[in-house]
N, C-alpha and C positions, 0 to 999 in steps of 0.2 A: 552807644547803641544798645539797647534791650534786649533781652534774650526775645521775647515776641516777635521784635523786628526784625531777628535775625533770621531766626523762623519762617517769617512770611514769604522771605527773600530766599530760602532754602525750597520752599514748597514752590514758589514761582517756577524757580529756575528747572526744577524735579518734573513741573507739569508740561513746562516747553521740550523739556530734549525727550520726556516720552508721547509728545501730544500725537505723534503719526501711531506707535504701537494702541494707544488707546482711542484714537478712531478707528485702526482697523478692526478691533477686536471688538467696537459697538457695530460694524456691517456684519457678522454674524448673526445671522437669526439661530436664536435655541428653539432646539425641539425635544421633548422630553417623551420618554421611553416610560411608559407605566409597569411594573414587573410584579407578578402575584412573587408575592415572599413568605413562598410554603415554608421553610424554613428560618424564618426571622429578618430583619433587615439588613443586619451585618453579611450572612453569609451569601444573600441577594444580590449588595451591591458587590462584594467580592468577585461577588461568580460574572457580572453581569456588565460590571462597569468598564471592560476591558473592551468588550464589545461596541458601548458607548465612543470608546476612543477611538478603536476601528472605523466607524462610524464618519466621526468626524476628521478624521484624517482623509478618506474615503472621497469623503461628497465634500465639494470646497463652499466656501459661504455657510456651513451649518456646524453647529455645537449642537453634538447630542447629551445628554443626562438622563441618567437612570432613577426613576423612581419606585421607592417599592410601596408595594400596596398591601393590606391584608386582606382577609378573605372580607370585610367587611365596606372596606374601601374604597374597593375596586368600581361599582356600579354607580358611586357619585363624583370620580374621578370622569368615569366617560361622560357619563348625563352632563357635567360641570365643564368640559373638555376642558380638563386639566391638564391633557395631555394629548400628543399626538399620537402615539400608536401604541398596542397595550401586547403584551407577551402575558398569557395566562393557557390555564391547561385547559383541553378540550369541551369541557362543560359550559365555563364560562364564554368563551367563545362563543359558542352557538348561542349561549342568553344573550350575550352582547350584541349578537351579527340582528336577533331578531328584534329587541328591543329599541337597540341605537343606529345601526347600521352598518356597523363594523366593518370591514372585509379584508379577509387573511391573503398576504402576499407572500408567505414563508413561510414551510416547516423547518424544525429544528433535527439537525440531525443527529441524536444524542450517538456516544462512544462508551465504552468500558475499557475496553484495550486495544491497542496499536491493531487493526485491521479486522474491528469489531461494530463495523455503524450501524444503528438501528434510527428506523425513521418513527419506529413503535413503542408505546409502553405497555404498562400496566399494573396490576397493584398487588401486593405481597400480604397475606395471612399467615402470622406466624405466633407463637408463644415459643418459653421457656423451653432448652431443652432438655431439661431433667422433669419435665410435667408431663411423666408418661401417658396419663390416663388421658391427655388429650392429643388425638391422630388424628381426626376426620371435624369437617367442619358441623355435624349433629353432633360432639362432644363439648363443644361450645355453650351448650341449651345450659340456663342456670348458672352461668358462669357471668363474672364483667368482664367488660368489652373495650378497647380505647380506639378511636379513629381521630384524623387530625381536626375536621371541618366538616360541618356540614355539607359546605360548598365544595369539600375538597375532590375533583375527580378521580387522582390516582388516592387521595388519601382516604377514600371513604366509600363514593359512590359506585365505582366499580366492585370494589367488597359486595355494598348492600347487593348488585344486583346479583352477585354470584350466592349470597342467601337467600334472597327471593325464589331463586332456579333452586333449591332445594328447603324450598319450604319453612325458613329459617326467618320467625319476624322479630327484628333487633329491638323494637321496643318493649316487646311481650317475654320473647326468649331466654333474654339475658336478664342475670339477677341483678347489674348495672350498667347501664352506658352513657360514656361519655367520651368526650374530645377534647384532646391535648393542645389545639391551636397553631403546633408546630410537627414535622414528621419525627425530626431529633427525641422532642417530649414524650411521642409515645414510644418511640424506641425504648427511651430509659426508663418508663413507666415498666413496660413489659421486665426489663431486663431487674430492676427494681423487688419486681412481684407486689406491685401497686397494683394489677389491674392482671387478669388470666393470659390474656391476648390482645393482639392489635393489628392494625393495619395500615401501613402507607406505601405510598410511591413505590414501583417495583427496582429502583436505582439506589433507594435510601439506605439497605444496609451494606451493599457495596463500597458504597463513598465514607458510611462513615467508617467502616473495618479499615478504608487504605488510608482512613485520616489517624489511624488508631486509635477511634474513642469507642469499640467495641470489637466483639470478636463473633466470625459468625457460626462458629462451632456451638456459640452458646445459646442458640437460635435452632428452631425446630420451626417447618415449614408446611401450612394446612392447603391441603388443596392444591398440590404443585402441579403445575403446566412443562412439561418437560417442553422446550424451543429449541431444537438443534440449532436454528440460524437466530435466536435471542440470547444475548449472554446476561443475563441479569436472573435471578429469582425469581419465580412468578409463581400465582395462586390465580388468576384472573383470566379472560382470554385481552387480544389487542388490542388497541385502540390509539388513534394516528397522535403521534409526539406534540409538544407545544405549538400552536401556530403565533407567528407576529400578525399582529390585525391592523390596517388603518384604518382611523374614527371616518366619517363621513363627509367631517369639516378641512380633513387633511387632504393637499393641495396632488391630484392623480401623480403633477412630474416627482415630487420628493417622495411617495410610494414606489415608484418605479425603481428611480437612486437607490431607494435603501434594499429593497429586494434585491436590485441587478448588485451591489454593493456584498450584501452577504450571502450571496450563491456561489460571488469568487473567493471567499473566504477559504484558505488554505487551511486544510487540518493540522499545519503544526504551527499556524499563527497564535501566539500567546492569548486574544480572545476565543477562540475553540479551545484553547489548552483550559484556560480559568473558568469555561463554561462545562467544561466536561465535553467536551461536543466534535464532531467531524463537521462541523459546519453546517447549511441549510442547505434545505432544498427547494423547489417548486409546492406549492400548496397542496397539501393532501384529499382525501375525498374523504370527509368528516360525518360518514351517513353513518358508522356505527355508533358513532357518540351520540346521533337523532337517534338509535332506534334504542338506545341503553337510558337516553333521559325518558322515551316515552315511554318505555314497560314502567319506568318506576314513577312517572305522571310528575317528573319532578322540574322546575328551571321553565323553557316555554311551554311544557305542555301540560304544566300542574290543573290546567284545566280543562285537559284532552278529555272529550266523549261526556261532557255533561253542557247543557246547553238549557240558556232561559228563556226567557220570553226576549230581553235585549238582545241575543244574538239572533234570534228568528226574526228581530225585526230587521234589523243592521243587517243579515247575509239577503234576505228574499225581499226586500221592504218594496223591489220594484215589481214584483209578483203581487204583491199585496194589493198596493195601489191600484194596478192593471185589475184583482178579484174584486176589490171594493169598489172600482170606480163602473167597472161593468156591472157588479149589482144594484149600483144606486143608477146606471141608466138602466136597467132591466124593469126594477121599480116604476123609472119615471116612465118605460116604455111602457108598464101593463095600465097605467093611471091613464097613460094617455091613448092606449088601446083602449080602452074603459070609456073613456070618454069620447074618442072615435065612434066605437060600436052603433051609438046612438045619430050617429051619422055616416053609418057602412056605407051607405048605396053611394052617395055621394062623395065620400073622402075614400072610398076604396083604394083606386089607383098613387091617390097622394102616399097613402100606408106599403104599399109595395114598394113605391119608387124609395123608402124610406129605408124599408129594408133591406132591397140591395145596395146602396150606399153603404151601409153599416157591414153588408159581408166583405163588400171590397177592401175596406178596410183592415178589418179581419186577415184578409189573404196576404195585403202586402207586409204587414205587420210578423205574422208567422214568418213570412219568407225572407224578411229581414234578418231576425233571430235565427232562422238557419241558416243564413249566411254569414251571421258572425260565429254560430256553434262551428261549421266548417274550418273559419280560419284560423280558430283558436285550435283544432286537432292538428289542423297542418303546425303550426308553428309549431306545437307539442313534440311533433314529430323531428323539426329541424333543430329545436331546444335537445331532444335525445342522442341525433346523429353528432353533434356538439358536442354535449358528456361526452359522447365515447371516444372522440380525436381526442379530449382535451384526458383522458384518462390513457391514451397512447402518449402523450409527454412527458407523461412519467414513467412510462414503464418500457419503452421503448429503447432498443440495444444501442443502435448505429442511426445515423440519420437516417442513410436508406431505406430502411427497413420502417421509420417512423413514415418519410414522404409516401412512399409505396401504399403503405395502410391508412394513410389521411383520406388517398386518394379512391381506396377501395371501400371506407367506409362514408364517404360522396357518393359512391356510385349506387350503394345499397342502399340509400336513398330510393324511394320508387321515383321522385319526379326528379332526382336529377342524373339525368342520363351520361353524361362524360363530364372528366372534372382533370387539369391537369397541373402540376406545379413547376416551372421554369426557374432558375437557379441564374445568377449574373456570373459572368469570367470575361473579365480584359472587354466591357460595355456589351458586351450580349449576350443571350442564353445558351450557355454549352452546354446545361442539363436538364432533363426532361426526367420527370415522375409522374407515371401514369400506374392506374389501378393494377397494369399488365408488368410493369418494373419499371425497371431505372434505363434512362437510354444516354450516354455523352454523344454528345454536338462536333464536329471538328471545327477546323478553321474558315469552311464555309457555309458556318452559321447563314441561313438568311434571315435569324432576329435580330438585327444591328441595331441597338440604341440609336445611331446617326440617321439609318437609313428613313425617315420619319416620313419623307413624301413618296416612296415605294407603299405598291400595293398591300405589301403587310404592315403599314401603317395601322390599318383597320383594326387589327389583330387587340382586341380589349388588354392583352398582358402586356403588349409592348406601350400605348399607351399608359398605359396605371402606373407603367415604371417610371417612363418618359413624365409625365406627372407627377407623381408622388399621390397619385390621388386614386379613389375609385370610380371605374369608370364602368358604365352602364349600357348596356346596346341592345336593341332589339331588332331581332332579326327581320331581314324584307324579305318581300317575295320570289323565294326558288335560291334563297342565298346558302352560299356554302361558307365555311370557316377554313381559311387558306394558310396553312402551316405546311412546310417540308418532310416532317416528321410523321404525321398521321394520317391517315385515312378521310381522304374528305367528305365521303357522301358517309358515312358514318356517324358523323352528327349533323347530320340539313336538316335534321327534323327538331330540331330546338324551336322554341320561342324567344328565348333572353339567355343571355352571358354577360356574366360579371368577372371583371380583373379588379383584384387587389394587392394594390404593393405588399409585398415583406418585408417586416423594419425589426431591428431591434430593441429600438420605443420609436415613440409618434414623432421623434426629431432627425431623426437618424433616414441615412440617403438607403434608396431599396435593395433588399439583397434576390431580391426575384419579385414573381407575380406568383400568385393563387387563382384560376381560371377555372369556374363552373359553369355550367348549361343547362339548364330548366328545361323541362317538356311542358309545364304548368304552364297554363296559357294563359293565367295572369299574371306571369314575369314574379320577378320578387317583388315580398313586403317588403315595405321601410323596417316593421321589427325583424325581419330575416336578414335585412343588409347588414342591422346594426350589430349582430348576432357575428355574421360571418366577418366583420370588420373586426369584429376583437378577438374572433378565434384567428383569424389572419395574425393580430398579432402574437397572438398568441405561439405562432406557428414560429412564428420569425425569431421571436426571444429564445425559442427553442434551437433553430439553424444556429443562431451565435452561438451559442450556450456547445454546440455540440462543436462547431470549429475551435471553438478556446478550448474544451476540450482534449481533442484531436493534438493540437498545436501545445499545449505541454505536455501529453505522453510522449510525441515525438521531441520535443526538449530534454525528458527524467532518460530516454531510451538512447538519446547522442550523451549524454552527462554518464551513463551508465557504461556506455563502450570507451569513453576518455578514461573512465579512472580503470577499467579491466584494461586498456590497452598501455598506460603507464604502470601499473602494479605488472604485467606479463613482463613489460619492459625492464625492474628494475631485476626479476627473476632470469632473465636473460642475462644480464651484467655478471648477477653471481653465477651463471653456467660461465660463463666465458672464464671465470676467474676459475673454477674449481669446477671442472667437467665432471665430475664423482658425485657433487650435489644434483646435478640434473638429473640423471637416473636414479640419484635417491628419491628424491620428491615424489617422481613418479612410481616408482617402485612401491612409496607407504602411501600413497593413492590409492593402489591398485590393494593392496593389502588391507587397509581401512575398510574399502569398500565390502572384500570381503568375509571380514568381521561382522560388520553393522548389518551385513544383509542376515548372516547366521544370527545374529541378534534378533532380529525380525525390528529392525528401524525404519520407521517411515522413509518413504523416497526422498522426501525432500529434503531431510534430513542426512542422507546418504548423502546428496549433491552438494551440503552445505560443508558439509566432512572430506568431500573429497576437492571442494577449493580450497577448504582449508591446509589438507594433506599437503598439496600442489604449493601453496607461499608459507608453510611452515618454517622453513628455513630464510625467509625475508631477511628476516633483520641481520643475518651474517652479512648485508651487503656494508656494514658498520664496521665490521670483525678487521684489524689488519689484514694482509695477507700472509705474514710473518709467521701468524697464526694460524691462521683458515690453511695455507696450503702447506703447513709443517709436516709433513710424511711420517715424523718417529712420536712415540708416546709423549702427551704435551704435560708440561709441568704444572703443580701447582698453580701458579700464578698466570702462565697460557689457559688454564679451566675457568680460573676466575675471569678473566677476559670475554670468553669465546658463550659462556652462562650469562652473559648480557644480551646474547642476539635475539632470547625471548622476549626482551620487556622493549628491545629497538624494535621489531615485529610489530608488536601489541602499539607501539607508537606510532608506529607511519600507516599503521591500519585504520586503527579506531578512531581518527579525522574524521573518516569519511563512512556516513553514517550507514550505508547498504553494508559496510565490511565491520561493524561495528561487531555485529555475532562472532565473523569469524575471529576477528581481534582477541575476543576471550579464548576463544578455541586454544589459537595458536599462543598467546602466554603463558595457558600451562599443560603444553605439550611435553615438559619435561618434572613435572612433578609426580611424584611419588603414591603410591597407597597408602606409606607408613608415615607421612609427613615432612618425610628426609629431602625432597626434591627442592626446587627452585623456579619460580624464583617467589614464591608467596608463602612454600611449606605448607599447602595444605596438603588435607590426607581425606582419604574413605569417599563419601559420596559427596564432600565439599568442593572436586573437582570435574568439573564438565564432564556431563557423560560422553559427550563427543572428545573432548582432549582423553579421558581413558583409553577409547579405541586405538587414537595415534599416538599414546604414549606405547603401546603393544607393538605396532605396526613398527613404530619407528625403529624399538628395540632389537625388531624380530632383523627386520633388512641390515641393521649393523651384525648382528651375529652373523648372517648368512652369505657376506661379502665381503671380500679379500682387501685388507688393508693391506700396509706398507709392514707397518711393526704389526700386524696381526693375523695369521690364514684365515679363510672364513669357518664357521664351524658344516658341519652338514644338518638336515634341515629336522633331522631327529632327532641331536645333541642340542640345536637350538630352542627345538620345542620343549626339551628336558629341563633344557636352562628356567624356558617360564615359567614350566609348573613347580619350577625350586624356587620361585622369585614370586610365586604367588599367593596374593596376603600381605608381602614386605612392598618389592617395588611397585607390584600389580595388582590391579584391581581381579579377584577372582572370578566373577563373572566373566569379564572378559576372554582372562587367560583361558578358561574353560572350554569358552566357543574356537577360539583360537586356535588351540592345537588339533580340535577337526576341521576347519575348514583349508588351514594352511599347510597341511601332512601331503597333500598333494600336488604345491607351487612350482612352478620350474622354475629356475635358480640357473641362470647364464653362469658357467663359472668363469666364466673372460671378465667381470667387474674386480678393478683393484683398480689403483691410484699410481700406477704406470704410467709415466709420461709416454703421451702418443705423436703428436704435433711439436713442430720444431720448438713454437712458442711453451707446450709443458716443459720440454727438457731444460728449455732457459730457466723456468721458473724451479725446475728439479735441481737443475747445478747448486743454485743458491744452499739449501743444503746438503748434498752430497758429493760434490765434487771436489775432488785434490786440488788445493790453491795452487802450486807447483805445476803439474802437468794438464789440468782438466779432465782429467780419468774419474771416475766414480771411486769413491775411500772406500775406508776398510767395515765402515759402517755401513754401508749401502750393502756392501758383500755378505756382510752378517743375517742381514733380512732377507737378499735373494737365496741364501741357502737354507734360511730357515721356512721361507714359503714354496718351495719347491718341493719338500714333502708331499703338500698337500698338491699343486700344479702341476707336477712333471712337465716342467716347460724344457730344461736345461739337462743335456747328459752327458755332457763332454767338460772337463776342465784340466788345464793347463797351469802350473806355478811355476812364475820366473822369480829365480832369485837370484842378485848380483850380489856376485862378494869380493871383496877387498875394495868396495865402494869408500871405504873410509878413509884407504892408504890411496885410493886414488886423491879425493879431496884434501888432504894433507900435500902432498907433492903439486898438483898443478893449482890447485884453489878450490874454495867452495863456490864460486860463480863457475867455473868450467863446469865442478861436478853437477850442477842446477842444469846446464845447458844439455850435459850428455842424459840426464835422463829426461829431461825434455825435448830430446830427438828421439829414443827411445819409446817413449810415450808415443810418439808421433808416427812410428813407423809401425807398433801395435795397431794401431789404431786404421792406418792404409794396408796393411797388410790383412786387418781381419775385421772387413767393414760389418757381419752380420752378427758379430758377438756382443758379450758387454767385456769390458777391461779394467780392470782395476789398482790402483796404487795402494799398497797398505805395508806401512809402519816401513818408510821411507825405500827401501832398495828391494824390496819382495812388489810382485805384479804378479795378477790372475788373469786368466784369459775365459770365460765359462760360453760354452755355445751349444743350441737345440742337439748339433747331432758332432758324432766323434770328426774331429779333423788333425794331421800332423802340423805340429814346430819343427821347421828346420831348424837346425841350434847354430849351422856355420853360417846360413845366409841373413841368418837372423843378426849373426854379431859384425856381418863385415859389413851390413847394410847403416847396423844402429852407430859403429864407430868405436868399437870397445875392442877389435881385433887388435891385437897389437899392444894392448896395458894390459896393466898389472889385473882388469877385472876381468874375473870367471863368470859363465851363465850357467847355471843351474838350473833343469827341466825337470819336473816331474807332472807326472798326468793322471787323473782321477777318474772313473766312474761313477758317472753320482747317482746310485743307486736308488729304485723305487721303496718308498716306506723307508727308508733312513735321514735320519738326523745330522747334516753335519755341522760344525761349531768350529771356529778357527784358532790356532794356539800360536801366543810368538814367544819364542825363544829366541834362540839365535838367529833362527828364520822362521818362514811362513810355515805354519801346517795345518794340517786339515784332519781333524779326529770324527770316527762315524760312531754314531751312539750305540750300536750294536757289539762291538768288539773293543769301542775305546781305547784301539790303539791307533797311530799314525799310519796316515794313507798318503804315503809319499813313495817315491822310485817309480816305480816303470809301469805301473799300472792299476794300484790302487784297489 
């Protein structure tokens, strides 16, 4: 067998098992995207193709493709229809709309940064910025010049007109000019010093600074437009962003597709992301761009206000006819008056009769001409009333507020006197829009879709729905229009009402009726029906457009309370574990806030600081408990542990993109000024201005609250603390503000890490309690006496010490001896429920309580079991003085030394 045949029988087999993918993929029709490629073709299709795929993922049966064009291209791509729909900037456009037919379904809604959309551009005047001598656009004169295109709108022609308005002519002016073909070109021309100055697109040095192929410090900017609500560089004034156009040959439903298609184009869809774009909009009102080509007489009106003999003929030619033909009968009448004359007497009468025929003529002719002069003012009139609904679709809040004024600018209409719009719910009208507001319908609607052979059959809205059609009516005589809702003799004086469905295109079932009333006593034109038929639909694509809407705010605002109400959730879990976190969180909340307000920090910013304050301690819910609830100073290797709950924080945050900000907040909530902190090591103004605040906050609430191994300081010694730490661990601005706004905080001194709930004390045992008796040790005693300094909680204590405990355990055993002080323990402990009690260093017990109380010492021994052996109890009782120190000493027994005399405070009262 040949390699050929083997071949043929490989491609065979190749064509059969794909023959289904490649017939489906010939039932797609292409439709090809024409794209002006002001910047070259590459960075076109980059930008543009992304979109294409949207496109075709979008609408099914179609393959979109992106073609780019150049400035030169573009006008035998349409003439040629190369293409189906052309994306080009606003100049072109209107050349196109007038010469081919074009018609825009879509503005583009350009972006710069996350919650920065602009539906507007415009074009940038800049030079070098070390070429001091030029500041003002007459510093320009004598100078060259670079723009991208002649054709270019953002790249040229908005410039020229802003030198026209000051007297500045670019071919006389400058000592050269010329165009670079691309925006990029003149950029680096400028940057170069090929050429003084230049101009393009008002987006072009932003995109390429964040691409970093230039920097725009190095840029000086002529003629600036300060736009608070534009974020881009301007030198120009506005003009409406890209429009998409369909050619004329392109089929209305795939127009519709691709508009309705990229309107729901999501701003963080990867084609908005590659186009730069928030997505589209609705078409814009593109009269600035008419009234900027026509001062410069440039595109369709290069031959505005000069006029030949062809166009006198072509505009008036039937004027003409009508002069010329009436002076060639005028002619043939004086010839034949003339030759009458010579027969007056007798042809008299024939000569009259002749020329009242000819006046009548005359009359009916004028009063034809005035009756089409008439209808063409009226349409004029209902072609305006049009604009101005159809310029309420874009600019309009809330539906309401849209139907409301649809219906009020109907009514201001002179000839049409009431106008209403009905809305569908569960098959019939529960909403009414009248010029007067908004009205809901309950459940005894009487517009029933069903009810069809009921007297509000008649009803033009309930038909046109019931239809899908427009439907027409003219009123009879003495008739009223019979609705539940309004006023019936308030419209009887109508001529005609028209109902037309609302749809979301021409296929789609109706979402209500549109309902007008003419006083015009010729009812409607046919051009008024056709007019109101497509502002209807107009209307409709807009109701959807506002329920889709509607229907994902209220999806981002239930998405929004699931993840605050899991996040709240998992901050609850660590209250539960460690009650001491709770009122810290809130404590450096409140603290934060204010800092940043003394700071003079935006609000929003405050709120963004104080969620963050509130889940700053998140990621401890990671932390053992071993660690998180260890009461005594934690080790080495406990710090390295517990220095993890910033970066576990920053992970369960930063998922989830609304908490993305706070995510960085809280990771370096615990880093440094000097660089020493954790967990990144950064220092100075490399870390968040907001983590600075809570890094103050957080420090300040641990100085000023009572740990276990720590008193709290007072809130003067805490403030001292920061101004000593400020520079090293703190940011000095901060600290600055700091120590005056927080000199005057209240400070509960009841916070410490005191077990309260039965459940703390389980979790307290674990480290401090005697394994032997469950008494609190000799360590827990050490910390209550050393934070009682500062508390004055405790002033009674009591020291029991047994002795010959040893020679007991010897003689009967070490298991009896375990049992007798584990009765012991036990009887402490019933005997003096309001105290704390302690075992420390095996045979010595404390007893410490708020206020003085006596030990019997005989009831005490004949109860615990020790009457009768060889063991003695030993009493002594202490004062435990305010503003003293005491420290415990073991000798042979328990003692308790006061820092003040440093001698033993034992016997009989201490």
């Amino acid at each position: 067998m040949t390699f050929s045949f083997r071949l043929l029988i490989f491609l065979f087999f190749f064509l059969l098992l794909h023959a289904d993918s490649l017939f489906a993929a010939d039932q797609q029709h292409l439709s090809r995207i024409g794209v002006l490629a002001k910047r070259g073709t590459e960075v076109a299709l980059q930008k543009w193709s992304p979109t294409a795929d949207y496109l075709s993922a979008s609408i099914p049966g179609y393959r979109f493709e992106i073609v780019p064009l150049g400035f030169s291209e573009i006008h035998e791509a349409v003439q040629d229809r190369q293409i189906d729909f052309v994306l080009a900037n606003p100049a072109f456009y209107v050349e196109l709309e007038k010469l081919y037919g074009v018609s825009r379904i879509a503005t583009l809604i350009n972006i710069n940064l996350p919650g920065q959309p602009t539906t507007t551009f415009g074009s940038v005047i800049f030079t070098r910025s070390d070429r001091n001598e030029i500041s003002t656009l007459a510093d320009l004169k004598g100078l060259s010049f670079m723009a991208v295109d002649s054709r270019s709108f953002g790249g040229w022609i908005m410039a020229w007109r802003e030198f026209e308005n000051q007297k500045i002519n670019p071919q006389e002016d400058f000592s050269t000019f010329r165009f670079g073909n691309t925006h990029d070109a003149v950029v680096y021309a400028v940057l170069r010093g090929e050429v003084d100055a230049g101009t393009v697109r008002s987006d072009t040095l932003e995109r390429m600074a964040e691409y970093g192929l230039i920097k725009l410090d190095d840029f000086r900017i002529l003629n600036a437009q300060p736009k608070s609500s534009f974020p881009f560089l301007l030198s120009t004034q506005l003009y409406p962003e890209w429009p998409i156009a369909a050619l004329r040959e392109t089929p209305n439903r795939l127009s519709r597709l691709v508009a309705s298609s990229l309107m729901k184009m999501d701003v963080k869809h990867p084609a908005a992301k590659a186009s730069k774009s928030a997505g589209w909009t609705v078409p814009l009102n593109y009269q600035p761009v008419h009234e900027c080509l026509l001062q410069l007489k440039i595109g369709p009106y290069a031959d505005f206000g000069t006029f030949t003999l062809t166009d006198v003929l072509m505009r008036y030619w039937r004027q003409i006819a009508f002069i010329i033909c009436a002076g060639m009968a005028i002619i043939v009448i004086a010839f034949y008056i003339f030759w009458l004359n010579r027969r007056l007497l007798e042809k008299k009468q024939e000569v009259e009769g002749l020329n009242a025929t000819l006046e009548n003529k005359v009359e009916l002719r004028t009063e034809k001409i005035n009756s089409l002069l008439m209808q063409e003012k009226y349409l004029r009139t209902i072609l305006r009333t049009v604009a101005e609904i159809n310029e309420l679709l874009v600019t309009s809040s809330s539906l309401e507020s849209l139907l409301v004024d649809c219906c009020a600018r109907f009514v201001q209409h002179k000839h049409y006197g009431f106008c209403w719009i009905g809305l569908l719910g569960k098959n019939k009208i529960t909403e009414i829009y009248t010029a007067d507001g908004a009205e809901k319908i309950g459940e005894d609607s009487d517009l029933l879709m069903e009810s069809l052979d009921s007297e509000l059959s008649l009803c033009p809205a309930v038909q046109s729905i019931a239809s899908n059609t427009t439907v027409i009516r003219r009123k009879s005589w003495n008739e009223i229009d019979k609705t539940s809702w309004t006023d019936y003799f308030g419209i009887s004086e109508f001529e005609s009402v028209i109902g037309i469905p609302l749809r979301a295109d021409q296929y789609a079932e109706p979402l209500g009726a549109l309902t007008v009333y003419t006083w015009r006593e010729q009812g409607f034109e046919q051009e008024e029906i056709s007019m109101l038929e497509e502002l209807a639909g107009d209307i409709g694509f807009a109701i959807q457009s506002f329920r889709h809407r509607e229907a994902v705010a209220k999806l981002m605002v239930e998405r929004t309370q699931n993840y605050e109400q899991t996040l709240f959730s998992m901050v609850n879990m660590i209250e539960h574990r460690d009650p001491y976190t709770a009122g810290h969180t809130t404590r450096v909340a409140h603290y934060s806030e204010l800092i940043a307000r003394g700071m003079g920090v935006e609000e929003s910013e405050i709120i963004k600081l104080k969620k963050a304050a509130i889940l700053h301690d998140i990621g401890k819910i990671a932390t053992p408990d071993s660690i998180l609830l260890k009461p005594n100073v934690l080790t080495s290797r406990d710090y390295d542990l517990i220095k993890l709950h910033a970066s576990a924080g920053y992970e369960i945050l930063s998922q989830i993109n609304m908490y993305k900000e706070l995510a960085e907040i809280i990771l370096h909530h615990h880093e440094r000024h000097d660089g020493r902190g954790y967990p990144d090591a950064l220092k100075g103004d490399e870390i968040h201005p907001l983590a600075r605040i809570m890094v103050v906050a957080d420090a300040f609430d641990a100085m000023t609250t009572n740990r276990i191994y720590k008193p709290r300081k007072k809130i003067k010694e805490a403030l001292a603390e920061l101004e000593s730490l400020s520079g090293s661990q703190f940011h000095p601005e901060v600290v600055k503000v700091a120590v005056q706004v927080l000199k005057d905080v209240a400070i509960a001194g009841s916070i410490n890490q005191l077990p309260k709930t039965d459940l703390e004390k389980k979790r307290f045992s674990y480290f401090f309690n005697d394994k032997l008796t469950g008494l609190y040790n000799e360590d827990y005693l050490k910390i209550v006496l050393n934070n009682n300094r500062e508390l004055h909680e405790y002033g009674c204590m009591h020291i029991l010490h047994l002795k010959n405990i040893e020679r007991f355990n010897k003689r009967q055993g070490w298991g009896k001896g375990d049992l007798l002080l584990q009765k012991f323990a036990g009887e402490l402990v019933s005997g003096f429920p309001e105290a704390l009690i302690f075992r420390a260093y095996g045979n010595d017990f404390a007893i410490i309580a708020r206020k003085h109380f006596e030990v019997d010492r005989k009831a005490l021994k004949v109860v615990a079991g020790i009457e009768g052996t060889e063991i003695e109890l030993e009493i002594h009782h202490v004062d435990l003085m305010k503003r003293k120190t005491y420290t415990i000493n073991k000798l042979d027994k328990l003692e308790l030394l006061s820092s003040d005399d440093d001698s033993a405070s034992n016997g009989n009262g201490g």
